[in-house]
N, C-alpha and C positions, 0 to 999 in steps of 0.2 A: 812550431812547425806549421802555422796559419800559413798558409798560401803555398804552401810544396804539392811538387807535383808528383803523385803517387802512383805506383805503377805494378801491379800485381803478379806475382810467379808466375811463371808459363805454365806449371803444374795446378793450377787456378784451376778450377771449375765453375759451374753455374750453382752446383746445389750446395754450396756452401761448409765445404767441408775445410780442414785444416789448412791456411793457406794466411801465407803472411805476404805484405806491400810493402815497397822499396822506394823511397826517397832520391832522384840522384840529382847534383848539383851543388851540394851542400860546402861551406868554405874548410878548407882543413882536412880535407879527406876523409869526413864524417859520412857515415852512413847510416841514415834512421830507417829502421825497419819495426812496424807495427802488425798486428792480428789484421786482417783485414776482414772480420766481421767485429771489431771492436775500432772502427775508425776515429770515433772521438778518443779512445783511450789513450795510453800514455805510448810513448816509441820509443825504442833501444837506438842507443848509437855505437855504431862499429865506431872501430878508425877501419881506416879505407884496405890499408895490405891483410887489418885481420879477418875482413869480413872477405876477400877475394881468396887467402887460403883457405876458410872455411868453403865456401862454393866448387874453390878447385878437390876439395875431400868430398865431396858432394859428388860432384859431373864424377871423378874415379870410381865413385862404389862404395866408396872407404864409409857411409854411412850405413849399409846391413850390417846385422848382428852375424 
């Protein structure tokens, strides 16, 4: 992942609370997404449709309990 360009949730803040970085550009419709107060550490890769359902269960709501 040396040299990707990372780009952090809109739901980001400054005081460093819960908040993961997104990778886009990747070949294969991979999607790595890492801790972004762990940036040297390790990053998950989506495939591309399942990290875009996940996001669209996200924007619905469908994430509260």
């Amino acid at each position: 992942m040396n040299g990707a360009a990372w780009r952090k949730s809109s739901y980001s803040n400054q005081e460093g609370g819960n908040c993961v970085e997104v990778a886009d550009g990747f070949r294969g419709a991979v999607v790595p997404v890492r801790d972004s107060k762990a940036p040297q550490g390790p990053a998950l890769c989506f495939e591309g449709a399942a990290w875009a359902a996940f996001i669209g269960e996200l924007k619905a709501g469908h994430h509260r309990p």
